[in-house]
Backbone as a ProteinNet text record, in pm:
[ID]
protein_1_A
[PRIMARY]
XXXXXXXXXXXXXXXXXXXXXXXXXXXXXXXXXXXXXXXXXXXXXXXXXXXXXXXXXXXXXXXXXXXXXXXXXXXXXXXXXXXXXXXXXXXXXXXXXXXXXXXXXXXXXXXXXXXXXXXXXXXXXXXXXXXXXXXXXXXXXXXXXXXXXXXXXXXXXXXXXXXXXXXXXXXXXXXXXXXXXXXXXXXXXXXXXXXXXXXXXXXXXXXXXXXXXXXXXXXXXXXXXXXXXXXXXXXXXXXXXXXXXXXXXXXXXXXXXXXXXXXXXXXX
[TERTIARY]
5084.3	4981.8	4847.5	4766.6	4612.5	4530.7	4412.1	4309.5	4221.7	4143.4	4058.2	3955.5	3814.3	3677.1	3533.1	3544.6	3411.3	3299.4	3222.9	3048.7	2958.7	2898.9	2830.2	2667	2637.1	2508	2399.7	2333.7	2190.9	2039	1998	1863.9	1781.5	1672.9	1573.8	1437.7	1395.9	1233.3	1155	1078.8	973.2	895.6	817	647.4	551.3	458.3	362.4	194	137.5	24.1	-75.6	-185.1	-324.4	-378.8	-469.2	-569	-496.2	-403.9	-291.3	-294	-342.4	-380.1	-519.9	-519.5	-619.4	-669	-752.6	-774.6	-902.1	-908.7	-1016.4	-1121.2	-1116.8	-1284.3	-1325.3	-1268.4	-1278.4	-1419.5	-1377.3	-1522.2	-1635.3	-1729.7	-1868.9	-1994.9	-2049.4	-2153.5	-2245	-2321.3	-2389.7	-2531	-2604.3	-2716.6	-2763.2	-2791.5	-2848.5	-2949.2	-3013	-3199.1	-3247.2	-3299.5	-3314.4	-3219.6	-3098	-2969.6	-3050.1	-3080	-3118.7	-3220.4	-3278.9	-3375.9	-3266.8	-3240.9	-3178.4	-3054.1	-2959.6	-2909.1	-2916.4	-3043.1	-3100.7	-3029.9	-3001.7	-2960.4	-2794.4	-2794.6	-2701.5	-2561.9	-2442.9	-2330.8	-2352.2	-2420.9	-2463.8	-2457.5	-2412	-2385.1	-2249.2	-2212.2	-2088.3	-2005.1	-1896.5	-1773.5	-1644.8	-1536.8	-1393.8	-1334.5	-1319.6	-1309.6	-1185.5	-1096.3	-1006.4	-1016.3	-1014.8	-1042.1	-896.4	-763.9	-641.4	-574.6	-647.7	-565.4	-545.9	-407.3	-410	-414.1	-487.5	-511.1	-400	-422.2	-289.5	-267.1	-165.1	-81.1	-132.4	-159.4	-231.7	-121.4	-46.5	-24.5	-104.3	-59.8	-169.1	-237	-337.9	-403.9	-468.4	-433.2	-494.1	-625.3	-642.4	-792.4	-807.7	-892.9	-913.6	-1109.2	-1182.7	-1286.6	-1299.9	-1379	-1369.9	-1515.8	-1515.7	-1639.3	-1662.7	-1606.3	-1606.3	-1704.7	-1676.7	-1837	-1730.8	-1805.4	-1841.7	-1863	-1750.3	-1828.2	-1789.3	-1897.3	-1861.3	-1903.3	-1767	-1718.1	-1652.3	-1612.4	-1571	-1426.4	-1318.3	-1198.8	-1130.7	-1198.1	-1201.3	-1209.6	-1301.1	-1265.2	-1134.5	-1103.2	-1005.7	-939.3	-788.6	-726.7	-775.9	-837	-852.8	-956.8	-1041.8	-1158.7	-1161.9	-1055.5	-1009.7	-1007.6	-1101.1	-1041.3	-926.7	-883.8	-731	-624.1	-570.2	-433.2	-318	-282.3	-221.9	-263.3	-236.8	-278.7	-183	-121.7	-11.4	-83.3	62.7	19.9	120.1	178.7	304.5	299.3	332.2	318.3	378.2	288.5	303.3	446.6	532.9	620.6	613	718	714	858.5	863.5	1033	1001.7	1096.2	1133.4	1233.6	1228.7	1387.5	1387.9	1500	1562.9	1589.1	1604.7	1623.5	1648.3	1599.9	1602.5	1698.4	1696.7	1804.2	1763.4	1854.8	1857.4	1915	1924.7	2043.4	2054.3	2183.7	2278.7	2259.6	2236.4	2197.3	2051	1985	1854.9	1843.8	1915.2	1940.7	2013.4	2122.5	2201.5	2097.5	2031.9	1902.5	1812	1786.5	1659.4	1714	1877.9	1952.9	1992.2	1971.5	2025.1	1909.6	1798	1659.8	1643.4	1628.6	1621.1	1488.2	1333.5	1242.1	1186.1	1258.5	1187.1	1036.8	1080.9	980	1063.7	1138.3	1187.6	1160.5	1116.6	1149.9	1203.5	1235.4	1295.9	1181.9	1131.2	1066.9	1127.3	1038.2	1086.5	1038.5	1150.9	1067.8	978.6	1005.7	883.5	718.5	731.4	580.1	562.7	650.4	631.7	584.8	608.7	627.7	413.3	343.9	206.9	159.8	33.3	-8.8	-199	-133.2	-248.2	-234.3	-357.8	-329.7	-280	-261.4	-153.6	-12.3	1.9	166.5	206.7	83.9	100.2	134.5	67.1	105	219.5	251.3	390.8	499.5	492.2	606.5	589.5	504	500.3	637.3	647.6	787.7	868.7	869	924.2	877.4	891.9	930.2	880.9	725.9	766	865.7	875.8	987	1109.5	1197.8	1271.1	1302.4	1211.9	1257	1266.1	1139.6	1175.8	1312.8	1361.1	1511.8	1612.9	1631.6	1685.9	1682.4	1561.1	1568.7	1635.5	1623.6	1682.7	1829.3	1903.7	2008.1	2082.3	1968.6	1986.2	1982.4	1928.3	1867.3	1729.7	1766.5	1626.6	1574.2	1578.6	1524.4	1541.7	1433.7	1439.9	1404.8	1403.5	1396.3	1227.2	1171.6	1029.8	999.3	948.6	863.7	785.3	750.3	647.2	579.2	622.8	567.4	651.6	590.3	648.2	633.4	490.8	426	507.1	603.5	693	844.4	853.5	962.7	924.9	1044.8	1071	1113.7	1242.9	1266.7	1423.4	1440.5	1563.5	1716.1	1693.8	1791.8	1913.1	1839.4	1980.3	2000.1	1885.5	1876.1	1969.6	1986.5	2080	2214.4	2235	2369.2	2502.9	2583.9	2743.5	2719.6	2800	2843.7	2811	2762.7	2794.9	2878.4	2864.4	2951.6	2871.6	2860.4	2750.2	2711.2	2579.4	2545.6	2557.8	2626.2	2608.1	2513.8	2378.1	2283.2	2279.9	2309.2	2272.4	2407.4	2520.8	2617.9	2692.2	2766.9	2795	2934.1	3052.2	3169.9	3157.3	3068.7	3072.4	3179.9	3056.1	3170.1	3332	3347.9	3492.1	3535.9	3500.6	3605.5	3481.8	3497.8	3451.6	3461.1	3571.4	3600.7	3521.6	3444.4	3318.8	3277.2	3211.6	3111.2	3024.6	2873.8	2762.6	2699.9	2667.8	2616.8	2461.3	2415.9	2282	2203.7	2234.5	2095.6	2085.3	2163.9	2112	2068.7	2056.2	1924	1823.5	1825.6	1713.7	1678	1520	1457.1	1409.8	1372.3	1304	1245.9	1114.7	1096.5	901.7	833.6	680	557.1	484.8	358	268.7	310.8	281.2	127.4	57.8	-116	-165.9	-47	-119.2	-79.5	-167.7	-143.2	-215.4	-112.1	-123.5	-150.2	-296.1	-278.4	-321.1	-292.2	-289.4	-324.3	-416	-524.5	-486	-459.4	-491.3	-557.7	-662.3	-709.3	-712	-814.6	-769.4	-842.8	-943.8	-1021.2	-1155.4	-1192.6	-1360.3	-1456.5	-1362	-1389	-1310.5	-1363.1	-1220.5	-1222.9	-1104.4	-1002.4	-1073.1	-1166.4	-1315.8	-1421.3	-1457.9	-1544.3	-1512.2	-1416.6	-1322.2	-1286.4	-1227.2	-1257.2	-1349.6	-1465.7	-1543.3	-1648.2	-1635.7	-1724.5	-1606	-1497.3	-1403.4	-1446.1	-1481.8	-1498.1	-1697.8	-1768.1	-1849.3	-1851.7	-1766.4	-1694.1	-1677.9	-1604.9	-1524.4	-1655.7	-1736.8	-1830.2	-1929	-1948.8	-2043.7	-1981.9	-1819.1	-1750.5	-1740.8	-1774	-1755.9	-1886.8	-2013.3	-2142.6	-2156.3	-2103.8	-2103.6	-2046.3	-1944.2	-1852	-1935.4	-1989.4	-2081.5	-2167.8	-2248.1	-2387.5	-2338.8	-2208.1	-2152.3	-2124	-2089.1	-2030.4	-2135	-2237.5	-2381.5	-2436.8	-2420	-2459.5	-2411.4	-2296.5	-2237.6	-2250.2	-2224.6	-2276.7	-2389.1	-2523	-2628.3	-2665.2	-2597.9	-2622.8	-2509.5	-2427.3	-2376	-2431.4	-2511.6	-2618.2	-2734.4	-2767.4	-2872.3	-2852.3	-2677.3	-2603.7	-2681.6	-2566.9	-2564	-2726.3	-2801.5	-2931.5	-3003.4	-2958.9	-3006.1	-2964.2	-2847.3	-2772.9	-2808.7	-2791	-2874.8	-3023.1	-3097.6	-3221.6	-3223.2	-3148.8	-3091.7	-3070.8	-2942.9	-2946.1	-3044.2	-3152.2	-3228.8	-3341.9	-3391.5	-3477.4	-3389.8	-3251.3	-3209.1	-3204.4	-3217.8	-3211.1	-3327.4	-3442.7	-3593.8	-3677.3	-3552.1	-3554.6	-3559.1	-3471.8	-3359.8	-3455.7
3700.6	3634.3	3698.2	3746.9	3790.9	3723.6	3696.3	3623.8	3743.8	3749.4	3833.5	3761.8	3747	3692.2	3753.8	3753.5	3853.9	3769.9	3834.9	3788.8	3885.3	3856.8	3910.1	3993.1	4102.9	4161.8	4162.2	4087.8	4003.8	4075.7	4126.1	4172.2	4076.5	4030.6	3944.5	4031.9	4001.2	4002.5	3892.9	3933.7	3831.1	3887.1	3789.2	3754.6	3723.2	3800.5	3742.8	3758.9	3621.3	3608.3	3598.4	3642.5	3642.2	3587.3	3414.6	3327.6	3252.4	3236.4	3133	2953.1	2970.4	2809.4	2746.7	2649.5	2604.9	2482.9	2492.6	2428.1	2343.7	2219.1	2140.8	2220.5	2263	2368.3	2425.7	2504.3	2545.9	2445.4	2341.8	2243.7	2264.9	2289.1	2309.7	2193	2168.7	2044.1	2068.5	2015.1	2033.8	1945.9	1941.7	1842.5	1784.8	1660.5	1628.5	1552.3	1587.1	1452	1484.6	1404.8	1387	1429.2	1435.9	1470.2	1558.8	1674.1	1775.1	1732.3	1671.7	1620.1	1523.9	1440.9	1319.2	1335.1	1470.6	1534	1622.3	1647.4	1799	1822.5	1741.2	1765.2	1848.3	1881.8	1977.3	1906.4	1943.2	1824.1	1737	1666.6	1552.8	1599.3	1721.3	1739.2	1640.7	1614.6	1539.3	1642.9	1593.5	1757.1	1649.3	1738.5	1685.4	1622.1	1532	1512.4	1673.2	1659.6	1775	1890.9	2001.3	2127.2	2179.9	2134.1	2221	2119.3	2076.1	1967	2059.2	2121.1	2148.9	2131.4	2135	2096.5	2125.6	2288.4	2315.5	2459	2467.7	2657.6	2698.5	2806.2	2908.8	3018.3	3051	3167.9	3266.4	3396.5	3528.8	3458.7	3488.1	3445.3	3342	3185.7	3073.5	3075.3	2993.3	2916.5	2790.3	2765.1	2560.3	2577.1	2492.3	2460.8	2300.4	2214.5	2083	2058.9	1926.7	1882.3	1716.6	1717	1623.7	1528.2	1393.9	1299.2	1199.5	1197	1087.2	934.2	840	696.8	575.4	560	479.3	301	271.7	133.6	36.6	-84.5	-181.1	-161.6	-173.5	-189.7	-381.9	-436.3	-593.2	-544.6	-443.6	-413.6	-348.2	-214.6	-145.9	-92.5	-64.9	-4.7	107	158.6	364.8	318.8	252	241.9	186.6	133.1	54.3	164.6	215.7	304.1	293.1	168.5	149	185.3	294.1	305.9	169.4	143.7	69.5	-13.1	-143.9	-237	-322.3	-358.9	-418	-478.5	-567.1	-609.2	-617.8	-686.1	-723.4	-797.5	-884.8	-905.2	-815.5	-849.7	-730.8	-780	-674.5	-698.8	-724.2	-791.1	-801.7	-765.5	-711.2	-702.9	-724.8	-793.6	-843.1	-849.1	-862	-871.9	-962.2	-1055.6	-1165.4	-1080.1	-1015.1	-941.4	-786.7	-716.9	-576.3	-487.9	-388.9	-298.3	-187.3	-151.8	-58.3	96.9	153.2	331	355.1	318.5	409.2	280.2	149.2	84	102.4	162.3	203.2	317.5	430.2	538.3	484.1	371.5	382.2	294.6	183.1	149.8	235.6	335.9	443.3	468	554.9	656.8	529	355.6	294.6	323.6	292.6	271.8	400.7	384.7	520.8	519.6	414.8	446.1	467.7	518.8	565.5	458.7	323.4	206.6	201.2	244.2	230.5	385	328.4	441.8	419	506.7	465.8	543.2	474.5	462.4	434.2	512.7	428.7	328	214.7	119.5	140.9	222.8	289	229.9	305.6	320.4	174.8	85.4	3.2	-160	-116.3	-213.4	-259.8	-148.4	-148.6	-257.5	-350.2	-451.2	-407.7	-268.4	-242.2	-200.1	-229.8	-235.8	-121.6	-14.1	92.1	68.3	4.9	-63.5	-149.4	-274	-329	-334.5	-246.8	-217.7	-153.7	-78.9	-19.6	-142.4	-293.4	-311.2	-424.5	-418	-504.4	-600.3	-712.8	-747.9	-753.2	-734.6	-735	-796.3	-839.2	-975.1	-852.2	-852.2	-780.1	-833.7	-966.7	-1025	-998.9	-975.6	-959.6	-766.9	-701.8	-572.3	-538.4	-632.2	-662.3	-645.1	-770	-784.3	-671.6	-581.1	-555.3	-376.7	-369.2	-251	-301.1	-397.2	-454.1	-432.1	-434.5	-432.6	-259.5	-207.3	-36	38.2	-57.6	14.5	112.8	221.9	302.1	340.4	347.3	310.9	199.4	180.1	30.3	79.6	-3.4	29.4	-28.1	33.3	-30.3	-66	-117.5	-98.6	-73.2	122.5	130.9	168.8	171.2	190.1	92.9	-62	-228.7	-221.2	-127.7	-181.9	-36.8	25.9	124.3	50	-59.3	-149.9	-192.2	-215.8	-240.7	-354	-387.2	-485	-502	-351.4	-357.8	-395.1	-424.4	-487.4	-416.8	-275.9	-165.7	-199.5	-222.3	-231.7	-346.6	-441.1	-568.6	-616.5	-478.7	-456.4	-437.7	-456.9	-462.6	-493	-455.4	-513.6	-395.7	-419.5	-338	-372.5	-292.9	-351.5	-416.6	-522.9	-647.9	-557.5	-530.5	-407.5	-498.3	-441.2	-458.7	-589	-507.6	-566.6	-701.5	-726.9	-883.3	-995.6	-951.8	-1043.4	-987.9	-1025.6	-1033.2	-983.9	-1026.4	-1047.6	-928.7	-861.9	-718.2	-602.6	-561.2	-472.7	-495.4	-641.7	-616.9	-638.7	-661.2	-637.9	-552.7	-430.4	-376	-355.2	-482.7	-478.9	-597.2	-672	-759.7	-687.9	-792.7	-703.9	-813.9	-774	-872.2	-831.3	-901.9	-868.5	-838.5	-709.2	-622.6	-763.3	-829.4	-922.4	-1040.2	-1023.3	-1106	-1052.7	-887.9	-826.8	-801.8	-817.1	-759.5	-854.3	-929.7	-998.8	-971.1	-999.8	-933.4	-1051.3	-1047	-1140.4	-1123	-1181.3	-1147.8	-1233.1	-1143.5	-1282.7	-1311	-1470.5	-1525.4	-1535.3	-1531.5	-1499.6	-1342.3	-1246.6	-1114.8	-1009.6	-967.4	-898.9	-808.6	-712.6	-551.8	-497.1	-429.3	-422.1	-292.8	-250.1	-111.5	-75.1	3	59.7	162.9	219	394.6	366.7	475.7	495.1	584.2	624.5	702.3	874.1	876.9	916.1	902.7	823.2	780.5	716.4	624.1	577.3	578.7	564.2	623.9	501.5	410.6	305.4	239.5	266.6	154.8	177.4	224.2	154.3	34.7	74	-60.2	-157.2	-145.1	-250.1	-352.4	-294	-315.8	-376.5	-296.6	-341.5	-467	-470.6	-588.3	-729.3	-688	-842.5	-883.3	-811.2	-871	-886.6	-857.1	-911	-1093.9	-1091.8	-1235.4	-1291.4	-1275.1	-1335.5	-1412.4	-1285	-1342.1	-1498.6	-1445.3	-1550.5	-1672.2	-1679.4	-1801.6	-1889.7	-1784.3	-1840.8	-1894.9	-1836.1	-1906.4	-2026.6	-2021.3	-2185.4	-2274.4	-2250.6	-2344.6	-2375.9	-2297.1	-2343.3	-2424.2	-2404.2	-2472.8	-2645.4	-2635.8	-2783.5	-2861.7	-2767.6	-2839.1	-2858.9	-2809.9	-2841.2	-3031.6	-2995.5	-3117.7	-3247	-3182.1	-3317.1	-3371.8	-3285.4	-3289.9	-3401.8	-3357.6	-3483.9	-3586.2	-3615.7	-3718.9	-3828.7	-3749.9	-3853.4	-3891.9	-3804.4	-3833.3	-3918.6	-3943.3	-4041.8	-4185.4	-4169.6	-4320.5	-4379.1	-4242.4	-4328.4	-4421.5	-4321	-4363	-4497.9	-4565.3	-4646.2	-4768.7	-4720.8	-4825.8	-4860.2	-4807.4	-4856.5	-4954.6	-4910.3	-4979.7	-5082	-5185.9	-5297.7	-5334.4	-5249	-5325	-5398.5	-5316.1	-5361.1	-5484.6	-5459.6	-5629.5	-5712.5	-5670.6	-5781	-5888.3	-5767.3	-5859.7	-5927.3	-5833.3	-5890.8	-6070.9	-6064.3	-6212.9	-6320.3
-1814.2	-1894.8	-1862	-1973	-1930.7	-2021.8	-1953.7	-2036.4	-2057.8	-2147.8	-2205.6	-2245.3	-2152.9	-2217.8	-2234.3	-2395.4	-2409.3	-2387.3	-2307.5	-2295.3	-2339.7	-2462.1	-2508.7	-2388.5	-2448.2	-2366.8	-2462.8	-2348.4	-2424.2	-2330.6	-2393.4	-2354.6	-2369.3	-2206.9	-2231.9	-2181.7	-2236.7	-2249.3	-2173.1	-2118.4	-2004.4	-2060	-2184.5	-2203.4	-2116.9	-2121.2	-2010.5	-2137.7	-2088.7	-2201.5	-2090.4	-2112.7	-2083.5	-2105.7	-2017.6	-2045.7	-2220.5	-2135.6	-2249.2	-2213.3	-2077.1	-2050.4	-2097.3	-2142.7	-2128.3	-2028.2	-1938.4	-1848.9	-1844.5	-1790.4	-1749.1	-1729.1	-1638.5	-1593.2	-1702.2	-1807.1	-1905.5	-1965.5	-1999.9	-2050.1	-2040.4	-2064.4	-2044.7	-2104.9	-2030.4	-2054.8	-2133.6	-2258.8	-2317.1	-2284.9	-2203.3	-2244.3	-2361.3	-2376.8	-2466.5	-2460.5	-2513	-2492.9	-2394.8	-2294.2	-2172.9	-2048.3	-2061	-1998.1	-1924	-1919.5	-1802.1	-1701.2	-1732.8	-1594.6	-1545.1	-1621.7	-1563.5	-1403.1	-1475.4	-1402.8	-1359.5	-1325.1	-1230.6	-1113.1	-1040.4	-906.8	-923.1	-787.7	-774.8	-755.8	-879.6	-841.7	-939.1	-995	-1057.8	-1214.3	-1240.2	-1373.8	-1426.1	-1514.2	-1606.4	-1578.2	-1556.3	-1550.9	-1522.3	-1545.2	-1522.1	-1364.2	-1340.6	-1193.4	-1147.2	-1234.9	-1136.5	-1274.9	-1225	-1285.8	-1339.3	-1263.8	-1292.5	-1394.7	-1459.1	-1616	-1664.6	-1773.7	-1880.7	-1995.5	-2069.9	-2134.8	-2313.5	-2338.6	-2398.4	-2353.3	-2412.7	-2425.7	-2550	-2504.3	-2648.4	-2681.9	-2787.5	-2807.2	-2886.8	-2872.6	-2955.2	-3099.1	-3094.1	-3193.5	-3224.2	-3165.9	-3145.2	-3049.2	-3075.9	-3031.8	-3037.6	-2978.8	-2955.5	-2952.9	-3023.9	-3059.8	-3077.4	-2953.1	-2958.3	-2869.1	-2935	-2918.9	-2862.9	-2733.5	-2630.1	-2687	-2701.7	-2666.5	-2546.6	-2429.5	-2343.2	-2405.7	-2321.9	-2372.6	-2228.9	-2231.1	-2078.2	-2143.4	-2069.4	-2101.9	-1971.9	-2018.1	-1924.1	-1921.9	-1806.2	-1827.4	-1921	-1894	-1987.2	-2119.2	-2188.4	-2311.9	-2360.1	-2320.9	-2286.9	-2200.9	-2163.6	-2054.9	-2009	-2092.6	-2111.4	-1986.8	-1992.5	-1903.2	-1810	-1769.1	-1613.3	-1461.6	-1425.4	-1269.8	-1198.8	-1231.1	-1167.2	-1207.3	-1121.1	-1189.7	-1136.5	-1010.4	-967.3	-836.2	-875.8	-730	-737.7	-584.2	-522.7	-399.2	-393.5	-229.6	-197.8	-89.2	1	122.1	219.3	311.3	407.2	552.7	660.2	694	710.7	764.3	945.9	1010.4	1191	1208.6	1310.9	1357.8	1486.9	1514.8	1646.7	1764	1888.5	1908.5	1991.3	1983	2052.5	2226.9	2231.9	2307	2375.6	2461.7	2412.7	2403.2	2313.7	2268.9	2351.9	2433.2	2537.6	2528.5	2562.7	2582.9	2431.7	2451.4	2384.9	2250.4	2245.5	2103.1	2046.1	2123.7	2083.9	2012.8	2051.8	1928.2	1825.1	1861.9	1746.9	1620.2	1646.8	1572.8	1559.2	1601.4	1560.6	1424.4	1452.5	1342.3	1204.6	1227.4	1134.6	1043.4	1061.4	983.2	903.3	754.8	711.1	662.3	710.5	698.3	848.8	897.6	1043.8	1123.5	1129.4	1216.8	1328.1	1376.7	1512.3	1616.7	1742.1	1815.4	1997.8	2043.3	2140.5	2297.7	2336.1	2493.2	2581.5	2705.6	2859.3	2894.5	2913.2	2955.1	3033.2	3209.2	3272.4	3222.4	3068.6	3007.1	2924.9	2945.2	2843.3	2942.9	3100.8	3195.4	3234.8	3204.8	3282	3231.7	3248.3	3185.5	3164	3047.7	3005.4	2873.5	2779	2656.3	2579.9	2603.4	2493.8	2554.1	2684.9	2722	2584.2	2615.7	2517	2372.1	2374.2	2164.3	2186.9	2226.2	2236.8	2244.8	2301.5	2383.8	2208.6	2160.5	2013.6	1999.7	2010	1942.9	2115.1	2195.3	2316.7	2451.2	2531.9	2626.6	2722.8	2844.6	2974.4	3069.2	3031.5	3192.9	3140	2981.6	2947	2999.8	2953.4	2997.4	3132.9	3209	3364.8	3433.2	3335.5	3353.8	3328.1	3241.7	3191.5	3267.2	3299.4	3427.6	3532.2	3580.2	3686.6	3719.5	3567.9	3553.5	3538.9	3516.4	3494.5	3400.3	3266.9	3131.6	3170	3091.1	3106.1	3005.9	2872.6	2790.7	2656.7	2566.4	2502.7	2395	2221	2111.2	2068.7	2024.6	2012	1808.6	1822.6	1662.4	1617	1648.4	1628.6	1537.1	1408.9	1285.4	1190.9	1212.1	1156.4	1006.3	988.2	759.8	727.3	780.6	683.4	686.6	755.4	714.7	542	500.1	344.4	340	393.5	450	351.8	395.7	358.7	377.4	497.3	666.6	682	643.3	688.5	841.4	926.7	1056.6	1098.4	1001.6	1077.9	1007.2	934.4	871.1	984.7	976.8	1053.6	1222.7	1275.8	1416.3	1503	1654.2	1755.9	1840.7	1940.2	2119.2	2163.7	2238	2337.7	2415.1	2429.7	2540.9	2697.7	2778.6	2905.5	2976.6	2937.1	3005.2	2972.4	2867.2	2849.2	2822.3	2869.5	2865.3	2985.1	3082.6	3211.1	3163.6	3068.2	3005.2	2929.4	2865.2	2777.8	2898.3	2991.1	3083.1	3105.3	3113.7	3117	2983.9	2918.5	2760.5	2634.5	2673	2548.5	2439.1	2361.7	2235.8	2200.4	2222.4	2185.7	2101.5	2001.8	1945.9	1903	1878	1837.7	1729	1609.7	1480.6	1483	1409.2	1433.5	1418	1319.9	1274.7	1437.3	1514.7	1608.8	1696.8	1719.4	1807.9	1750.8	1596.3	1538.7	1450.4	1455.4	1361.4	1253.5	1153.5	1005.3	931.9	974.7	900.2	813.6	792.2	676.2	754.2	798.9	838.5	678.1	716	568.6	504.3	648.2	596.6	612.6	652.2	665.5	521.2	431	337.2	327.3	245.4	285.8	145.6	93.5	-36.6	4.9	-159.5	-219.1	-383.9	-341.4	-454.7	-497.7	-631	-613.4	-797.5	-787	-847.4	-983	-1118.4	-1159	-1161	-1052.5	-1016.8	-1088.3	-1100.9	-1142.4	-1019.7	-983.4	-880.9	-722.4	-622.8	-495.6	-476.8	-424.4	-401.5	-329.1	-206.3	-130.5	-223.5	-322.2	-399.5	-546.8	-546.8	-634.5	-556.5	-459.9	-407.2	-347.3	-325.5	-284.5	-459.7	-534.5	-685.2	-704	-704.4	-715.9	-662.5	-507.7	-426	-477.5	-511.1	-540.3	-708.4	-780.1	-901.6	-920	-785.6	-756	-669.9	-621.6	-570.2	-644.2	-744.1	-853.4	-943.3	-953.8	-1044.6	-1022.2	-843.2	-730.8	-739	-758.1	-745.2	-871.8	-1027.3	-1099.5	-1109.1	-1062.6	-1080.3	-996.2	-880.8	-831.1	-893.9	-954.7	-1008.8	-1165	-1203.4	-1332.5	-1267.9	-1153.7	-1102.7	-1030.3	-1008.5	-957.7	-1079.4	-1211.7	-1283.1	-1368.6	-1395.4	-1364.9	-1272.3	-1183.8	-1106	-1071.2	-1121.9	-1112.5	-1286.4	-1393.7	-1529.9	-1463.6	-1438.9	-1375.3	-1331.8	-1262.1	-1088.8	-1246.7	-1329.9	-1404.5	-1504.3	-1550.7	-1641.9	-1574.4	-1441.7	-1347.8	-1359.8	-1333.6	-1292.3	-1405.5	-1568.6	-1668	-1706.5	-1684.9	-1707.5	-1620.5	-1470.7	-1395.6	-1459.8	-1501.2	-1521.7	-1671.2	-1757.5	-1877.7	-1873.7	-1756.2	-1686.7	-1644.4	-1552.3	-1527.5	-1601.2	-1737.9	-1795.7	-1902.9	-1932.3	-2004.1	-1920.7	-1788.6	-1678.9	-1718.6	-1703.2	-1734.4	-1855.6	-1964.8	-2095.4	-2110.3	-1974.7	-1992.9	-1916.4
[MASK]
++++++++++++++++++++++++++++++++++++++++++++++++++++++++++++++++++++++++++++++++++++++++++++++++++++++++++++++++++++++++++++++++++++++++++++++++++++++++++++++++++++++++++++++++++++++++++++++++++++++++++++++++++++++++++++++++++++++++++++++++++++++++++++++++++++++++++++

């Protein structure tokens, strides 16, 4: 049996065009009116925030002739004019441990996490009672690791990057072996086993929130936020001065009314 397959021979050609992009920088500012003093300074001309937009592909013979107008507006009127591209929040995540994950379960929790918030230290460095001990031992007991050297662990699982938790609980998915150190009965029967979610906590601090800005470049992400909170400040001072307003004809109802009684009082 023979197979026989023709493939045709195809000649290609690689075009190459010359100043075929058209690009942002390309733009050029026109003053108008007053515009040139206004923006004399250096930098302070109108221009494209990023220069590498393309704008289109030109082939031989084309051209593009356009005539930009500028219009600056509120994002409340339209989307086009909002600086924000996206804002979120989330609560901070905490991880914790009931108790510490030592050796050989401390890598094996490093390698579970596939956003890399775990890492593995010597206790050694985690024992001092000074504050970069401290942040390190985050989530962990000194009299607990006390213990747990005592017993002949030499290193422990830390949490040290907690807000790249997702909180996905790959970390407290299936079963291990009871490590040693903390059950007396593990050494002699090493077919124990203890479920991840009971060395490992996961849980949200409910007043700590973690937000996130990004912008569309008009404005950078601390000045929106920042034009934002005195946004809401202003909106706050209004509602006060609306409810002082109120309660201010109120007091002026009552008073009017009291005096009303009083003069049919004297009518009488």
């Amino acid at each position: 049996m023979s197979l026989l397959r023709r493939v045709p021979c195809v000649v290609v050609f690689l075009v190459q065009y010359d100043n075929y992009l058209v690009h942002s920088r390309q733009l050029q500012w026109i003053p108008q009116g007053q515009q040139a003093a206004r923006f004399s300074a250096p930098g302070s001309q109108p221009r494209p925030y990023y220069d590498d937009i393309v704008i289109a592909k030109l082939r031989p013979g084309q051209s593009i002739e356009a005539e930009l107008h500028v219009e600056k507006g509120l994002g409340q009127q339209h989307a086009k004019w909002s600086p924000v591209a996206t804002a979120s929040y989330r609560l901070l995540p905490e991880v914790l441990f009931p108790a510490p994950v030592v050796d050989g379960h401390a890598d094996e929790l490093k390698r579970k996490c596939p956003m890399n918030v775990f890492d593995v230290a010597d206790i050694e460095d985690l024992l001092p009672s000074t504050p970069a001990a401290a942040a390190l031992r985050a989530g962990l007991d000194s009299k607990d690791l006390a213990s747990v050297k005592a017993k002949g662990a030499r290193r422990v699982a830390t949490a040290a990057r907690p807000r790249n938790c997702t909180m996905c609980r790959e970390c407290t998915r299936g079963d291990t072996r009871v490590p040693a150190v903390l059950s007396a009965s593990a050494a002699a029967d090493p077919s124990s086993s203890v479920p991840w979610s009971d060395l490992v906590k996961l849980r949200r601090v409910r007043d700590h929130f973690v937000f996130s800005v990004e912008t569309t470049g008009a404005y950078s992400p601390s000045q929106v936020v920042r034009e934002a909170l005195a946004v809401l400040k202003e909106k706050a001072l209004t509602l006060k001065r609306l409810f002082k307003g109120e309660q201010g004809g109120a007091d002026d109802g009552a008073e009017q009314e009291g005096e009303e009684e009083s003069s049919e009082e004297d009518a009488e």
